[in-house]
C-alpha positions, 0 to 999 in steps of 0.5 A, a space after each residue: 164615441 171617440 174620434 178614430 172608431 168608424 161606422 159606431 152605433 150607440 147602444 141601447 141603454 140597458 147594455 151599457 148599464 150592465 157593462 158599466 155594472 160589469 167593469 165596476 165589479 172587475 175594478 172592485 175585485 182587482 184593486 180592493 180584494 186584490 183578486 190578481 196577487 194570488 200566492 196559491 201553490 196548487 189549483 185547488 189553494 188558487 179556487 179557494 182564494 178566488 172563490 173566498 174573495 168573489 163570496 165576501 165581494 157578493 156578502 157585502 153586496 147582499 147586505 148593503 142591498 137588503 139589511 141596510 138598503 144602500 148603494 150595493 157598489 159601496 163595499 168600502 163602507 163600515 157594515 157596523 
């Protein structure tokens, strides 16, 4: 809660965990994958750089989540 927001109430604990787990993604592709500098020429180049970089993000997840049993958060981690 900060100081100038009136009439707060908390909310449960399972919305903010999704919320944080939602912005810690939209952190990882803004600064990692660089997912705002898109040099695409036409729409479809502009899906394709986008959807290529939300798939390599989700391919990282996976294999830290189910072959190396780590933190999915942990994309700058070396896979080999």
């Amino acid at each position: 809660m900060r100081y100038n927001q009136n009439n707060y109430k908390n909310q449960p604990y399972i919305f903010r965990k999704k919320r944080k787990r939602i912005e810690t993604l939209c952190s990882q592709l803004c600064d990692q994958f660089m997912i705002r500098r898109n040099y695409a020429k036409s729409f479809d180049g502009f899906q394709t750089r986008v959807l290529s970089k939300i798939t390599s993000l989700t391919t990282i997840q996976y294999i830290n989540k189910f072959i190396f049993d780590r933190n999915i958060s942990n994309i700058k981690i070396s896979i080999i």
